[in-house]
BASEVEX-573988 format. One record per residue (C-alpha): residue number from 0; x negated, y negated, z. Coordinates in steps of 0.001 Angstrom, whole numbers, m for minus. Example, Ala and Ser with C-alpha at 12.3 -4.5 7.8 and 13.67 -1.06 7.14 Angstrom:
0 m12300 4500 7800
1 m13670 1060 7140
// end
This chain:
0 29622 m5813 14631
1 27699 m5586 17793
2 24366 m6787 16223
3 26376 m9398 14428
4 27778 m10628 17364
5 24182 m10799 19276
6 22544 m12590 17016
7 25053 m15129 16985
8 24378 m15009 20483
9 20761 m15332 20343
10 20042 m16544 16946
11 16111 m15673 15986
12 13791 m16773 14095
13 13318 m14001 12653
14 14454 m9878 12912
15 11502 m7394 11798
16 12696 m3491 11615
17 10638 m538 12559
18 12201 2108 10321
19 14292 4127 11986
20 18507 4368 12514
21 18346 2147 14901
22 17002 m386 13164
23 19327 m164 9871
24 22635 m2415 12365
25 20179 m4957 13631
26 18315 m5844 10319
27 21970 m5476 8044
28 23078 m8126 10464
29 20098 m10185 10285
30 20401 m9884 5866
31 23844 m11174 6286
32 23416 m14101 8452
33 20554 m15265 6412
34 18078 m14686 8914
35 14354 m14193 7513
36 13326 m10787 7901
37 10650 m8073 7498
38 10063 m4196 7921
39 7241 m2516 8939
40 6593 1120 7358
41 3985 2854 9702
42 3595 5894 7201
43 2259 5705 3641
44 5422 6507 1771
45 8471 4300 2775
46 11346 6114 4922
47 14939 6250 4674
48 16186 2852 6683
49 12931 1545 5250
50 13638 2064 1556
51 17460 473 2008
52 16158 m2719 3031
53 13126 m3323 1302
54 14677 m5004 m1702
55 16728 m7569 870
56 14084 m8804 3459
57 11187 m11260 3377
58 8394 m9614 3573
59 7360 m5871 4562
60 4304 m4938 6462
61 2306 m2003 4899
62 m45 393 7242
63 m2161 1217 4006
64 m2687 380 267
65 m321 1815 m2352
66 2940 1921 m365
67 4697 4694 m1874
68 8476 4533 m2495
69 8762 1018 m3247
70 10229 m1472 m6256
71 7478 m2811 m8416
72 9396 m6238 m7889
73 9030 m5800 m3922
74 5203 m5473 m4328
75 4522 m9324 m4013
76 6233 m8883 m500
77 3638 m7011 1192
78 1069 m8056 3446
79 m1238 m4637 4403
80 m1452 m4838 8021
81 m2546 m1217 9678
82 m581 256 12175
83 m1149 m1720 15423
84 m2817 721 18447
85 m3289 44 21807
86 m6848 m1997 23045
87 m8690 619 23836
88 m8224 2654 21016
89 m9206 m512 18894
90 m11921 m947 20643
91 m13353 2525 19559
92 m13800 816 16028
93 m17248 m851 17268
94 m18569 2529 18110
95 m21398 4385 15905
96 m20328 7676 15370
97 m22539 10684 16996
98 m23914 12961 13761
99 m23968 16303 15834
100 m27542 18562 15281
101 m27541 22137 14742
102 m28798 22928 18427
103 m26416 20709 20354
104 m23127 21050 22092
105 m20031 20188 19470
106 m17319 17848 20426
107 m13924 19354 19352
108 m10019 18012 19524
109 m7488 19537 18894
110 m3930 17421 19548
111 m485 18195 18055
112 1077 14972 18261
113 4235 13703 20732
114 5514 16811 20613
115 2480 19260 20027
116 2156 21527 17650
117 2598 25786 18071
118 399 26211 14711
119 m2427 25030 16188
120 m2050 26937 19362
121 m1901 29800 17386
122 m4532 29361 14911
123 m7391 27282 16415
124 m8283 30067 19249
125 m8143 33013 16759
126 m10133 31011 14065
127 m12945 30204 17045
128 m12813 33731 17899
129 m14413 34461 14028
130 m16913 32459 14427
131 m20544 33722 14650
132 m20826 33592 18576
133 m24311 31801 18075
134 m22126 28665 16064
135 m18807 29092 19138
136 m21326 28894 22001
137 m21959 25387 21050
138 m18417 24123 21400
139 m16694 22046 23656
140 m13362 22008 22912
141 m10293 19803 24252
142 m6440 21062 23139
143 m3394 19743 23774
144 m1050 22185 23757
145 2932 22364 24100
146 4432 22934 27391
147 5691 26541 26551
148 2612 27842 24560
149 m180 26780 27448
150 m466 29896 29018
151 m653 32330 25692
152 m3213 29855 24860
153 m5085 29838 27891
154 m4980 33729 27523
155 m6197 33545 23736
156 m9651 31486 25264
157 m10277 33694 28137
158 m11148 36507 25939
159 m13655 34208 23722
160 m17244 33047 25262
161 m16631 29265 25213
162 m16050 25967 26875
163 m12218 24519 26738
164 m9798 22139 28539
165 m6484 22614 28178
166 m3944 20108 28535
167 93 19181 28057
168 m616 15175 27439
169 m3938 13990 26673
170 m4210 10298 28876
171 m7713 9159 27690
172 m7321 9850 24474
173 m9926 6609 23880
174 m12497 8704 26011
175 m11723 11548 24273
176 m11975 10156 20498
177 m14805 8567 21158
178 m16388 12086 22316
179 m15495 13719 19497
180 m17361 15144 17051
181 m13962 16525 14940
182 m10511 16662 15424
183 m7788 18866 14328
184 m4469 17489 14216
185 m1053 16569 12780
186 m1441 13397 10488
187 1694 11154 11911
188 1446 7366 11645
189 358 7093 15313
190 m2521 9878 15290
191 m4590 8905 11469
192 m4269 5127 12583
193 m6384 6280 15759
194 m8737 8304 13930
195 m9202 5472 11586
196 m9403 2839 14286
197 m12226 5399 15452
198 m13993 6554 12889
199 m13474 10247 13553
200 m13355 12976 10525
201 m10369 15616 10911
202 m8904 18613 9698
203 m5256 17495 9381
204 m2315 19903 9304
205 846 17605 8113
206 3895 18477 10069
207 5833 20035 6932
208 9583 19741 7535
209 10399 15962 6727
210 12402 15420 3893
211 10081 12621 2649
212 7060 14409 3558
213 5127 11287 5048
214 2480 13060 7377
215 1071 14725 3824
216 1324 11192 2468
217 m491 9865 5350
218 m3096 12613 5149
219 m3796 12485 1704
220 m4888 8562 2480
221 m7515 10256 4594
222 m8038 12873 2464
223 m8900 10893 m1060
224 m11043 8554 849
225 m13197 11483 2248
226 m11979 10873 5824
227 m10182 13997 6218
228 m9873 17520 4774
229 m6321 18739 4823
230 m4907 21977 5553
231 m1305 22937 4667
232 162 24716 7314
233 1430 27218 4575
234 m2007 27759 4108
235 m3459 27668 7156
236 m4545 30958 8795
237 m7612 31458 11663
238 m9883 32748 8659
239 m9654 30102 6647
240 m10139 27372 9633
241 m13157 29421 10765
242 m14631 29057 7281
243 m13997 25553 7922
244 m15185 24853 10870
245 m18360 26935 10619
246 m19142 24945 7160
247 m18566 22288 9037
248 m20490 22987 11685
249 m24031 23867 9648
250 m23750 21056 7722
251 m22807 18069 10107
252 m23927 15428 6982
253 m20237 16338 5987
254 m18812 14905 9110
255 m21341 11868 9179
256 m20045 11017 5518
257 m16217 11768 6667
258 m16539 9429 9839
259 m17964 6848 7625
260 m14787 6937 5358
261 m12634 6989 8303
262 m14045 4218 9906
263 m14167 2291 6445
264 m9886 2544 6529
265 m9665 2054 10119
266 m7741 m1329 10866
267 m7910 m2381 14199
268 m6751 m5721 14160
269 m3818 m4641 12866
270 m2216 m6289 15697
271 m3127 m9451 14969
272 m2704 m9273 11373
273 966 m8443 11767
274 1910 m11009 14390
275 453 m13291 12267
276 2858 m11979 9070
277 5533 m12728 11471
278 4602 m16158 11999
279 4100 m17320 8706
280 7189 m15973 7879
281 9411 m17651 10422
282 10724 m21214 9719
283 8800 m23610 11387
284 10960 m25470 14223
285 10656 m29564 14480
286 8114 m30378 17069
287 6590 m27726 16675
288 3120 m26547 13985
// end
């Protein structure tokens, strides 16, 4: 009623919905007034709120090909538009990616998402501990970790022979992706549509409690392309990651042919492409092209 009531108020030109609960009042007002309307899904399969509506608006934004959870009937809707991502981070996209040698210092980052993520504060310093301390001497490694997990952390490097920064929030994560030779990381909307928008191969470690299981949706984008390799955090323990990373690591071809394939999906004027969804879908006002 509140929504209703507002965009009586304020009557738009049109209402686009971000997934989410707090979208579902805003757009069911918007589908009942006969206001033109779209949704945006940021993951590769459709979510909840998402899934509702995507039968009643005009036309739905997709961040990748092959939008899972969606009507056959609903496909003639979509317009592909990437996740948008700040400037900077777009501006990554025009960056050749650095094939690492066998004799020189490697570029890792490891990042948990919003949130963090205790798996990989747990895992990553015990798998760099197995590695052969002739392949660990050549990292350089950058990890986000959770607030209450930085000091055990911290603890778990000191007793390993290597170079690492720490850190709650990472704020130039552009810098920082553009420095890297690999990243580990959760596979949320937000994080694969910067390592896209980058070019940057990953090891990707989908969060695994959401009921519609979207960060293994997104990663398996990656994944099929040959952006990404993924590893189930059922599955992941420090021995398997260091036979990862040290494969990996002696044959950096893999990563030049990953970062390829990630910078092949990587959309950065995704921006653009949706505001421009948004205007071709509003009605046209007299006076105005």
């Amino acid at each position: 009623l509140q929504a209703l009531r507002l965009l009586r108020q304020h009557p738009p030109a049109l209402v686009i919905g971000f997934g989410g609960y707090p979208a579902l009042p805003a757009m069911a007002a918007a589908i009942w007034l006969g206001v033109p309307t779209a949704i945006h899904e940021q993951n590769a399969v459709l979510g909840r709120v998402n899934r509702l509506l995507a039968h009643r608006v005009t036309g739905i934004a997709a961040a990748v090909e092959g939008l899972r959870g969606l009507r056959d009937i609903d496909q003639v809707k979509v317009t592909v538009t990437g996740n948008p991502v700040r400037t900077d981070i777009a501006a990554c996209h025009g960056r050749p990616y650095d094939t690492p040698t066998l004799d020189t210092p490697f570029n890792l980052l490891v990042f948990g998402g919003s949130q963090g993520a205790r798996i990989l504060g747990e895992t990553v310093p015990a798998a760099i501990a197995m590695l052969p301390p002739g392949v660990s001497a050549r990292l350089r490694i950058v990890q986000q970790c959770r607030s209450a997990d930085i000091e055990l952390v911290r603890r778990a490097y000191d007793r390993i022979n290597v170079e690492v920064e720490l850190t709650e929030f990472i704020r130039d994560m552009p810098a920082k992706l553009s420095q890297a030779h690999l990243v580990i990381a959760r596979s949320g909307a937000t994080t694969v549509s910067e390592l896209t928008a980058a070019g940057v191969p990953a090891i990707l470690v989908p969060y695994p409690h959401h009921a519609d299981q979207q960060q293994l949706a997104n990663a398996q984008v990656l994944v099929d392309a040959g952006a990404a390799w993924l590893a189930p955090e059922a599955e992941l323990t420090a021995s398997v990651l260091a036979k990862r990373l040290q494969n990996l690591l002696r044959n950096p071809q893999q990563l030049s042919v990953a970062a390829k394939a990630a910078h092949g999906l990587g959309r950065p004027e995704a921006t653009r492409t949706l505001a421009d969804m948004v205007e071709r879908l509003a009605p046209r006002k007299a006076g105005h092209p």
